[in-house]
PABA-842902 format. One record per residue: residue number from 1; residue in one letter; x, y, z of N, C-alpha, C in turn. Coordinates in pm, whole numbers, padded with zeros to 5 digits. Layout:
{resi NUM, resn a, n_X X, n_Y Y, n_Z Z, ca_X X, ca_Y Y, ca_Z Z, c_X X, c_Y Y, c_Z Z} $
...
END
This chain:
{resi 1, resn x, n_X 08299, n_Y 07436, n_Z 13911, ca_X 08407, ca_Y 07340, ca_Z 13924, c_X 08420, c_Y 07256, c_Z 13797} $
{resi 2, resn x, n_X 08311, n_Y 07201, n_Z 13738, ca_X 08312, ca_Y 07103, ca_Z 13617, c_X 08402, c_Y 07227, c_Z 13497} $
{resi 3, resn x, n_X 08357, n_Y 07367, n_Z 13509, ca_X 08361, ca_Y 07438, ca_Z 13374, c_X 08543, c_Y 07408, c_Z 13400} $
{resi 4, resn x, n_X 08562, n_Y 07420, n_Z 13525, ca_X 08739, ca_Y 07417, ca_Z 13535, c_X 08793, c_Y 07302, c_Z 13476} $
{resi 5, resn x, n_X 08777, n_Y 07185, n_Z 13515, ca_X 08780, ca_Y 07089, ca_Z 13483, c_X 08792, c_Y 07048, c_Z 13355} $
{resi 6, resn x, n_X 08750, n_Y 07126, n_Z 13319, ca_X 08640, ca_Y 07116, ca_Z 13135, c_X 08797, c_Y 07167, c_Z 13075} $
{resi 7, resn x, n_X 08806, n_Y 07283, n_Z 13099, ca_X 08942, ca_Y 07366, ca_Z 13057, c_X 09083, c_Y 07330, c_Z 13068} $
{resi 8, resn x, n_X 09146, n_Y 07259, n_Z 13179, ca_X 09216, ca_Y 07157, ca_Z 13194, c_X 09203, c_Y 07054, c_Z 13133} $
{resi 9, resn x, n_X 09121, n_Y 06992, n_Z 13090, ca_X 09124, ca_Y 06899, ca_Z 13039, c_X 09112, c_Y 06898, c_Z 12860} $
{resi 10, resn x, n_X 09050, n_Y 06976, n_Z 12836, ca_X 09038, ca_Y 06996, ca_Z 12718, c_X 09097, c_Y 07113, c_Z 12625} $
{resi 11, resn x, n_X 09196, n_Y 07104, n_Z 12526, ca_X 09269, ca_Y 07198, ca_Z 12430, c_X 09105, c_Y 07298, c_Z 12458} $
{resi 12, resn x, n_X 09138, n_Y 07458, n_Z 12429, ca_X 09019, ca_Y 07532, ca_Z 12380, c_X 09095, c_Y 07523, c_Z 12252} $
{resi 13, resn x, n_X 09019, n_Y 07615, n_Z 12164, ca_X 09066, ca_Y 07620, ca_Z 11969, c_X 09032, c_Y 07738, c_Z 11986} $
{resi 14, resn x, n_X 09099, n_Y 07836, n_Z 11973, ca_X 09117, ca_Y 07981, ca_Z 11938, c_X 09070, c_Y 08019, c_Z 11791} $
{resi 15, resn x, n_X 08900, n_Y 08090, n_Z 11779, ca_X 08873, ca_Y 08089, ca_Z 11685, c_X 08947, c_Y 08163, c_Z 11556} $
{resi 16, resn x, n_X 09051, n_Y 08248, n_Z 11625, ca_X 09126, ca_Y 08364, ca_Z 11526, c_X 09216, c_Y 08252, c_Z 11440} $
{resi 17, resn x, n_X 09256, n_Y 08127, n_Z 11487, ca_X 09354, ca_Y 08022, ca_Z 11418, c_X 09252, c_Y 07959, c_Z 11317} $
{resi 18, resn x, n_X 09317, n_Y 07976, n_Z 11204, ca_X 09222, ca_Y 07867, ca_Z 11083, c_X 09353, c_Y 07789, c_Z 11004} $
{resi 19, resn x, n_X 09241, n_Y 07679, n_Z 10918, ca_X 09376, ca_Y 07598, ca_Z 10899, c_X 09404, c_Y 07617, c_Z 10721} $
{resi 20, resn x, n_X 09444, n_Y 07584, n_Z 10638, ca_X 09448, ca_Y 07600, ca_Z 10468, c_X 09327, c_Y 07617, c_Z 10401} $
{resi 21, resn x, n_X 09271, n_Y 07514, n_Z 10415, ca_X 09141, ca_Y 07546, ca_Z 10354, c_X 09027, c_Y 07636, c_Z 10374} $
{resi 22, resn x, n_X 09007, n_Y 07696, n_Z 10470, ca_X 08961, ca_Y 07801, ca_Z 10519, c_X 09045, c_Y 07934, c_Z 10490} $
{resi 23, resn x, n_X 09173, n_Y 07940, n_Z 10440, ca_X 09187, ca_Y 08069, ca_Z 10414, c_X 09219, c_Y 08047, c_Z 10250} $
{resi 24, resn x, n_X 09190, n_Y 07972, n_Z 10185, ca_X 09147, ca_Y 07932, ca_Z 10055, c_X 09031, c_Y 08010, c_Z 10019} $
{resi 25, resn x, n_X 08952, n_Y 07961, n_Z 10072, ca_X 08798, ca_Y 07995, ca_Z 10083, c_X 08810, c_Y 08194, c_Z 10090} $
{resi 26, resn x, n_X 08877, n_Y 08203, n_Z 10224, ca_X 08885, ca_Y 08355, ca_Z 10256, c_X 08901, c_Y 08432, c_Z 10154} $
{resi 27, resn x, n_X 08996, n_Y 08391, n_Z 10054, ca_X 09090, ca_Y 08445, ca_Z 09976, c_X 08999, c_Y 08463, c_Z 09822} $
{resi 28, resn x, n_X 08900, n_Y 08402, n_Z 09849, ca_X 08864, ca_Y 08446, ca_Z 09748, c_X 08784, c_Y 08565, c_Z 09754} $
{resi 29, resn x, n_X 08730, n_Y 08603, n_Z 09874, ca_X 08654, ca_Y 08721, ca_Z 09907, c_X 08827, c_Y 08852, c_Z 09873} $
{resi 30, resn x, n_X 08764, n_Y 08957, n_Z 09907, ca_X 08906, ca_Y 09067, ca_Z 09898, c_X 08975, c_Y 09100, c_Z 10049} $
{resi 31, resn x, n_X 09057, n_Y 08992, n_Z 10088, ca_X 09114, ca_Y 08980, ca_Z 10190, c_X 09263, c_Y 08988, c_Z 10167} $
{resi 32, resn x, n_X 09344, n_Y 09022, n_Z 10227, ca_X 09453, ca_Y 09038, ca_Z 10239, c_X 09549, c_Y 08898, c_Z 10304} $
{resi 33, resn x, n_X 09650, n_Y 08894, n_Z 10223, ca_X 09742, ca_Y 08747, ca_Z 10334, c_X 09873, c_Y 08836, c_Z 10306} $
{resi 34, resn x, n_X 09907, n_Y 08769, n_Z 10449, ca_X 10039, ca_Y 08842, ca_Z 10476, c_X 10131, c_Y 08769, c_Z 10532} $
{resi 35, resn x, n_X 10266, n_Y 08722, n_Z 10482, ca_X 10414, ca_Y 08655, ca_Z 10486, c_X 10420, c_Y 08716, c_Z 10630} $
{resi 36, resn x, n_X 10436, n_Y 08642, n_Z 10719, ca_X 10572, ca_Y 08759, ca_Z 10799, c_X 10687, c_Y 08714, c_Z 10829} $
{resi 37, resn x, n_X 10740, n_Y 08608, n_Z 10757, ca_X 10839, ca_Y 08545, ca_Z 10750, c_X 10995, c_Y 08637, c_Z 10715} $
{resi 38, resn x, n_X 11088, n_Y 08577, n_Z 10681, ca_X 11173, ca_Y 08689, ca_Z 10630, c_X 11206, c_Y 08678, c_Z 10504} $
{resi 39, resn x, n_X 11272, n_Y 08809, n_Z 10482, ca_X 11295, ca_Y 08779, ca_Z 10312, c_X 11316, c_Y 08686, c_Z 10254} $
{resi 40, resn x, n_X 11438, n_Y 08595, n_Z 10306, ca_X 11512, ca_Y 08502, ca_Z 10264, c_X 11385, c_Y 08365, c_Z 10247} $
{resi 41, resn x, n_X 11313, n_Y 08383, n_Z 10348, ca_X 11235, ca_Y 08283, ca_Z 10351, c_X 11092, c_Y 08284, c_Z 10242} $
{resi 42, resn x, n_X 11063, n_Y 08386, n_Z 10240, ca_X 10962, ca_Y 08455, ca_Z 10144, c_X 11015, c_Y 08401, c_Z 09976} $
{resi 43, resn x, n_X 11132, n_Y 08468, n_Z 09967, ca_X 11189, ca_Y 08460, ca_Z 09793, c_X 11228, c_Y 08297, c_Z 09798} $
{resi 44, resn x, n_X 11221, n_Y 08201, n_Z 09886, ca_X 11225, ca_Y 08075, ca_Z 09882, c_X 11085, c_Y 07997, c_Z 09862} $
{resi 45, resn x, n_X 10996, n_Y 08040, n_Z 09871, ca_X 10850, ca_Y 08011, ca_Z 09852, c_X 10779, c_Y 08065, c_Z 09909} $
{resi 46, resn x, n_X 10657, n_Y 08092, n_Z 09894, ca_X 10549, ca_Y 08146, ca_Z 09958, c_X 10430, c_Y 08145, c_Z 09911} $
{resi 47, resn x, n_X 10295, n_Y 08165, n_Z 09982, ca_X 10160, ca_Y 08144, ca_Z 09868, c_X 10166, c_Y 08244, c_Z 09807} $
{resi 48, resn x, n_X 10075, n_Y 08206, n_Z 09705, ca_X 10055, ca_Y 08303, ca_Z 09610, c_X 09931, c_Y 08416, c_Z 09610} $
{resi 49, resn x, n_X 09941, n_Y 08549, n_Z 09617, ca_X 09907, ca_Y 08632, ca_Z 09682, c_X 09971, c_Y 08712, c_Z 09766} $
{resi 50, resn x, n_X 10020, n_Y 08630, n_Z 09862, ca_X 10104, ca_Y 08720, ca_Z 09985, c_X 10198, c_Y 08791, c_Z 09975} $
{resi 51, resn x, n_X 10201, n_Y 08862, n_Z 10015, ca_X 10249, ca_Y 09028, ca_Z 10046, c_X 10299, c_Y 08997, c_Z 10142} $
{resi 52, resn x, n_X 10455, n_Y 09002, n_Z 10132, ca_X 10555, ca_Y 09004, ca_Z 10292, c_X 10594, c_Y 09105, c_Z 10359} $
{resi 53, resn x, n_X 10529, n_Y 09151, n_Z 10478, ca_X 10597, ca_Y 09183, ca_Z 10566, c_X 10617, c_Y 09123, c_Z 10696} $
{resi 54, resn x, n_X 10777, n_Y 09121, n_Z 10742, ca_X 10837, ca_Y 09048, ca_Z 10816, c_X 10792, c_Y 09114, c_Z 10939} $
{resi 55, resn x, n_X 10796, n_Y 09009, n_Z 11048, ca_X 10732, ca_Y 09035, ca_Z 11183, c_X 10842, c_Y 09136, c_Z 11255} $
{resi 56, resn x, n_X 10924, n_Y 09135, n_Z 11238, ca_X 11026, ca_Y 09215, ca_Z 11270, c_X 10968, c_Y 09401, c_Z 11217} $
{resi 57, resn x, n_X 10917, n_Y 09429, n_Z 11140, ca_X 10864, ca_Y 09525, ca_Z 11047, c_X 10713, c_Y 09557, c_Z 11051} $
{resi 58, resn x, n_X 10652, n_Y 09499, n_Z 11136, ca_X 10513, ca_Y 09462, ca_Z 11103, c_X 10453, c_Y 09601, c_Z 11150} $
{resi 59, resn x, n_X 10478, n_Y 09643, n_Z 11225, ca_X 10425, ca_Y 09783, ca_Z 11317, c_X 10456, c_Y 09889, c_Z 11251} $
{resi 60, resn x, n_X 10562, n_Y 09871, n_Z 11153, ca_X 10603, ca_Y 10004, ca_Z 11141, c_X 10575, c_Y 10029, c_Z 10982} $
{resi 61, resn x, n_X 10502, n_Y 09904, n_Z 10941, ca_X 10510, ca_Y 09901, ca_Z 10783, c_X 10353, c_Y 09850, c_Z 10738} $
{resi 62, resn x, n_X 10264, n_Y 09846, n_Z 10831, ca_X 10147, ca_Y 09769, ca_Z 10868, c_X 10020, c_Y 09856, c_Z 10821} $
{resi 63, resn x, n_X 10083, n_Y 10006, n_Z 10845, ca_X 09958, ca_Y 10112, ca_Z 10799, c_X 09959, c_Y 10145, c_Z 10658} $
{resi 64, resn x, n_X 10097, n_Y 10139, n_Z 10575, ca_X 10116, ca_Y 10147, ca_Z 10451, c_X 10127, c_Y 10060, c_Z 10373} $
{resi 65, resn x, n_X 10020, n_Y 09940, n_Z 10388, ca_X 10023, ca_Y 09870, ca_Z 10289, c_X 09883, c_Y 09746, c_Z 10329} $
{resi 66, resn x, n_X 09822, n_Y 09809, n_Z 10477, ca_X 09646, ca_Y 09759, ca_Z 10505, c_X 09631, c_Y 09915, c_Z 10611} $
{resi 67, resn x, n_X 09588, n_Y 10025, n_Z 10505, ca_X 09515, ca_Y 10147, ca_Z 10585, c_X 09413, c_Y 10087, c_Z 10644} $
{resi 68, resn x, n_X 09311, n_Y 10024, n_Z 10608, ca_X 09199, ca_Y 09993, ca_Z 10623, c_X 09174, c_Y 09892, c_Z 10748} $
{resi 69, resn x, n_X 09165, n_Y 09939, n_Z 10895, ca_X 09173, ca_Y 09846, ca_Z 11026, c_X 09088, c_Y 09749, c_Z 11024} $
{resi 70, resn x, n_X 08943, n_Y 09788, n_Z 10930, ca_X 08813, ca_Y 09637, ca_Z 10909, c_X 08890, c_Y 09551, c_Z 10811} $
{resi 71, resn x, n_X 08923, n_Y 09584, n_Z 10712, ca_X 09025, ca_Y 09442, ca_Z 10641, c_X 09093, c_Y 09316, c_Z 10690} $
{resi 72, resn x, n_X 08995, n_Y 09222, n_Z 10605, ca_X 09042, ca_Y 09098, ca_Z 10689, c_X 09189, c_Y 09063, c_Z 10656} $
{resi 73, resn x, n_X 09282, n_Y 09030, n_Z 10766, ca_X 09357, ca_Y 09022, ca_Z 10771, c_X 09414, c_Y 08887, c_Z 10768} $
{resi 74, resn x, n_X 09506, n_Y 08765, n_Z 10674, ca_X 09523, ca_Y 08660, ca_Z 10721, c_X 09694, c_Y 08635, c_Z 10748} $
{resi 75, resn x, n_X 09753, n_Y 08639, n_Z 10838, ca_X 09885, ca_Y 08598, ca_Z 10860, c_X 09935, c_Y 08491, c_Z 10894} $
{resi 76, resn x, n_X 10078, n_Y 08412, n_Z 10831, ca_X 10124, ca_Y 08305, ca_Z 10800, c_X 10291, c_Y 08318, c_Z 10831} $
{resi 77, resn x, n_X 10319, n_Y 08218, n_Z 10846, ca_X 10482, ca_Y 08167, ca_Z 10900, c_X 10504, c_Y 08057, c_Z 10855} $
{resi 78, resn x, n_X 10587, n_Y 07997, n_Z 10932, ca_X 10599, ca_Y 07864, ca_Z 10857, c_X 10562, c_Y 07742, c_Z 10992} $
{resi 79, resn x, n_X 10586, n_Y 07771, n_Z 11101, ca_X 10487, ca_Y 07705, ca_Z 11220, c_X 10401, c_Y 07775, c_Z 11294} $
{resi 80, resn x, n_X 10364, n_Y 07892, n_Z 11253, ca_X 10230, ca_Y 07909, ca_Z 11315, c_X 10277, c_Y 08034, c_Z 11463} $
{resi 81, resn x, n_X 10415, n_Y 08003, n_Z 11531, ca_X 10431, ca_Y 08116, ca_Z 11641, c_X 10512, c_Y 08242, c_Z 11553} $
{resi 82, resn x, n_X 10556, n_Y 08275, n_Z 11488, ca_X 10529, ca_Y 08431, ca_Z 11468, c_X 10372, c_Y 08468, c_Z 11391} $
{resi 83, resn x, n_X 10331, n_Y 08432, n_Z 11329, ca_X 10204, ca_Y 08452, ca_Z 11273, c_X 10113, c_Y 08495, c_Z 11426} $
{resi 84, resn x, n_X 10115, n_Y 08428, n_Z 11533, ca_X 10011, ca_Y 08444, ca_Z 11598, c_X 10056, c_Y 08565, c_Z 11700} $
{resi 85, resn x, n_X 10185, n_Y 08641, n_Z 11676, ca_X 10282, ca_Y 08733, ca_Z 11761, c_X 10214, c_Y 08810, c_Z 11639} $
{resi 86, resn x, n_X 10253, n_Y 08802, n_Z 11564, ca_X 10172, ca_Y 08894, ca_Z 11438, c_X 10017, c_Y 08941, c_Z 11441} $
{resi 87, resn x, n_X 09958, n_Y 08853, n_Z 11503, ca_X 09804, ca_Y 08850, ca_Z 11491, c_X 09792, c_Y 08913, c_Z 11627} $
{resi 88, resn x, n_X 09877, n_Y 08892, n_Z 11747, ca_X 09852, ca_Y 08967, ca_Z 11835, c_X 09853, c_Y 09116, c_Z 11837} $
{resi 89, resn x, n_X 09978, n_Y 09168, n_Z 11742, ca_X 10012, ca_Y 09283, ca_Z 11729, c_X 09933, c_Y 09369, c_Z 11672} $
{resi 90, resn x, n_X 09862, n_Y 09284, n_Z 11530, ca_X 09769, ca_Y 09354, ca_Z 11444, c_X 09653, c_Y 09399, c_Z 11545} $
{resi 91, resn x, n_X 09624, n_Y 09280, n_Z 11630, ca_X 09481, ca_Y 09335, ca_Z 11669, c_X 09538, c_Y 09430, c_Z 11829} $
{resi 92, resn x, n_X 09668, n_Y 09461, n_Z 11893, ca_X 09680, ca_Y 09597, ca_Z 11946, c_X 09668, c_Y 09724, c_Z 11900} $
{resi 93, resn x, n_X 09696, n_Y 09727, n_Z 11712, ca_X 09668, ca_Y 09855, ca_Z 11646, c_X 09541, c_Y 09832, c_Z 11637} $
{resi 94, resn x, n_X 09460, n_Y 09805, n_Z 11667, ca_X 09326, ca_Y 09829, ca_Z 11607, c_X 09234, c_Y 09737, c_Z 11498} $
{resi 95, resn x, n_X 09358, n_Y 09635, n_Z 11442, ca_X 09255, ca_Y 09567, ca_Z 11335, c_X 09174, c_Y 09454, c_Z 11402} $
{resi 96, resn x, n_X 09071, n_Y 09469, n_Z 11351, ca_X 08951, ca_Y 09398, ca_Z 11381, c_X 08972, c_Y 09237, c_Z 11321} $
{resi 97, resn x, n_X 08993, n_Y 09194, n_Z 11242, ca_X 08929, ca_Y 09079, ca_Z 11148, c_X 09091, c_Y 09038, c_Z 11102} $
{resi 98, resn x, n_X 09163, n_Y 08987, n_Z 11207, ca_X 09278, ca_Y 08885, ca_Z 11186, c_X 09301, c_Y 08749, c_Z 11231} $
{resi 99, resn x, n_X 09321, n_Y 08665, n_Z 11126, ca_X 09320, ca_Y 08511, ca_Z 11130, c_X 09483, c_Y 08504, c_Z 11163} $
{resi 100, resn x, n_X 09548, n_Y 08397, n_Z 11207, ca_X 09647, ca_Y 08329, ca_Z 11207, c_X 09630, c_Y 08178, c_Z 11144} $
{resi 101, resn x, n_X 09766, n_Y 08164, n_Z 11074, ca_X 09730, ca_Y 08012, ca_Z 11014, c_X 09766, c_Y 07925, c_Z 11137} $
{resi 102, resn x, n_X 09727, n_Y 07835, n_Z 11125, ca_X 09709, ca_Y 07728, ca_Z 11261, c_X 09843, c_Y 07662, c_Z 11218} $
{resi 103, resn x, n_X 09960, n_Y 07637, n_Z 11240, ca_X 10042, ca_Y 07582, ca_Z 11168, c_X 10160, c_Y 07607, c_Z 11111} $
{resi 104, resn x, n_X 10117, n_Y 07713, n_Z 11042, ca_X 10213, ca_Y 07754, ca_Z 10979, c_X 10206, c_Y 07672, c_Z 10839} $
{resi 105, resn x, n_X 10306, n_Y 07727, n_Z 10715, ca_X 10316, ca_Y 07637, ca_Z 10646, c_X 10324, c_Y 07517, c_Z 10666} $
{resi 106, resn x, n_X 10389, n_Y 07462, n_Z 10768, ca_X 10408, ca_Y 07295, ca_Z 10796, c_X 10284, c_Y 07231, c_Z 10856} $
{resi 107, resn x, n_X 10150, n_Y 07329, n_Z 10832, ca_X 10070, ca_Y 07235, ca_Z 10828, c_X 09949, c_Y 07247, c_Z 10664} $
{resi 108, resn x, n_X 10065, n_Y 07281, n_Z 10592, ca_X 09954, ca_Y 07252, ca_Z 10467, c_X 10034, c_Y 07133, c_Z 10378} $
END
């Protein structure tokens, strides 16, 4: 009864969500970051590193450009709900090791 309680009452933190500085850190290992924003939004800014593919595209464009399913994976938006539709999707194909940014850009 308390553990219920516990859960209701308290946000959990979904360890797959990290926030800027932690995928700072990531990024320096050989990890992958990935836009899934859209074009328009991408060629308007984006970090540096990232490789866009749009969530709209993600399934079908996902094996040719991270073969590798152990590759850590970090995906970004600009608030945080397509990134984590993204992160869901990645880890239905099979990838193991995908972050979502907590946020989205609007929280760096």
């Amino acid at each position: 009864m308390l553990e219920r309680i516990k859960k209701i009452f308290n946000r959990q933190i979904n360890e797959k969500e990290i926030n800027y500085k932690k995928i700072q850190e990531m990024l320096k290992k050989e990890n992958v970051l990935i836009d899934v924003r859209s074009h328009q939004e991408y060629e308007e800014g984006h970090l540096i590193g990232a490789i866009l593919i749009p969530l709209y595209t993600l399934e079908t464009e996902i094996l040719k450009k991270v073969p590798n399913k152990q590759t850590t994976i970090i995906v970004y938006c600009a608030s945080g709900i397509r990134s984590k539709q993204a992160q869901e999707i990645l880890e239905s194909l099979g990838y193991e090791n995908v972050y979502s940014l907590k946020g989205g850009l609007n929280s760096i």
